[in-house]
C-alpha positions as CSV (number, residue, x, y, z in Angstrom):
1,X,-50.2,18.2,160.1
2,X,-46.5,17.9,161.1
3,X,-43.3,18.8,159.2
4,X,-40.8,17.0,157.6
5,X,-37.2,16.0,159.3
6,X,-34.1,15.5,157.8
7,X,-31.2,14.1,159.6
8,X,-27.5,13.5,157.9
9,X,-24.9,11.4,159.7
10,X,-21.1,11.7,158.5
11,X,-18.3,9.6,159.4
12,X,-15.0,10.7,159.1
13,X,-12.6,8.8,156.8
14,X,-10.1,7.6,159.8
15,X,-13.2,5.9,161.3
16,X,-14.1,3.8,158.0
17,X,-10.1,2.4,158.3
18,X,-9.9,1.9,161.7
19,X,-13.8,0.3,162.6
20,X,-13.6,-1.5,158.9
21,X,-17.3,0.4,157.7
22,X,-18.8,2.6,155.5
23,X,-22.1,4.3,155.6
24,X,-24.3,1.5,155.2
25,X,-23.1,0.3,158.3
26,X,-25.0,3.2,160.0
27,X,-27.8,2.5,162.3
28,X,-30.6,5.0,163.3
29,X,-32.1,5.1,166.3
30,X,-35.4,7.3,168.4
31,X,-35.1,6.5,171.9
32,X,-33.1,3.4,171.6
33,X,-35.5,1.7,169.1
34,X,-34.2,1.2,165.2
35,X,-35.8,3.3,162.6
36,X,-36.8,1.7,160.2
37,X,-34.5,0.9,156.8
38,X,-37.1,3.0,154.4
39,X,-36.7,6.1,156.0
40,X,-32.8,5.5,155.7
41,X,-30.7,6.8,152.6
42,X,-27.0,6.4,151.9
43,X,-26.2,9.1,150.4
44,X,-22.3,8.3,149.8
45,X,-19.8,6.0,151.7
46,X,-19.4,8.4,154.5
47,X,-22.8,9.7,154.6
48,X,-26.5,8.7,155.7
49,X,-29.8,10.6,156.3
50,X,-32.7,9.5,158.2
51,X,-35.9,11.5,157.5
52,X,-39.4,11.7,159.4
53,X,-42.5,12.7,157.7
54,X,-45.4,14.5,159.8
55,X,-43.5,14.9,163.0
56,X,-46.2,16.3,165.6
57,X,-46.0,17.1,169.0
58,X,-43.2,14.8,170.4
59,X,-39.6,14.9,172.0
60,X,-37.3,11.6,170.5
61,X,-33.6,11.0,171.4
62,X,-32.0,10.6,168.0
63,X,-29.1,8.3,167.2
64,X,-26.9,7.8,164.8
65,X,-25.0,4.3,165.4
66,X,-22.2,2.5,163.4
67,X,-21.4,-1.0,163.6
68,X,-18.3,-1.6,163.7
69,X,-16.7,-4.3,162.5
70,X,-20.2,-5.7,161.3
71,X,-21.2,-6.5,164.5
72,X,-20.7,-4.3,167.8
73,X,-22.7,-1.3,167.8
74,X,-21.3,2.0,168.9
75,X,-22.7,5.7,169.2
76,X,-21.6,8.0,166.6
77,X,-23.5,11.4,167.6
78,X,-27.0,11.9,169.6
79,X,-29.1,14.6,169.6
80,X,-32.7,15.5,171.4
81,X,-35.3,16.3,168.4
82,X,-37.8,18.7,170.0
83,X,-40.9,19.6,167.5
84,X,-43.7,20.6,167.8
């Protein structure tokens, strides 16, 4: 059996002016693929976690994506998630 994950994503408050977004605007990715929204929490305006039950042997590139504007997606932070 694997282990659990937990992921948090923070944006800054000059970014929620500027892009016009909050934290619900975040958008997870592994390997360029969406996670999906149950695994997803919202923790505050600035903050979301993603979090991965019974990770086993596996490598993912993990995204955390904002759209900005409600509509163009850009990387916010990435990171390689080695378990096993």
């Amino acid at each position: 059996r694997g282990s659990n994950f937990t992921a948090i994503c923070v944006l800054k408050e000059k970014c929620l002016q500027q892009y016009d977004v909050n934290a619900s605007f975040i958008v997870w990715k592994t390997n360029h693929v969406a996670v999906p929204k149950e695994q997803v929490t919202v923790i505050n305006r600035t903050t979301s976690s993603v979090t991965f039950t019974d990770m086993t042997l596996q490598t993912v590139q993990l995204t955390c994506n904002v759209l900005s504007f409600g509509q163009i997606e850009q990387n916010v932070y990435g990171t390689t998630v080695l378990s096993g």
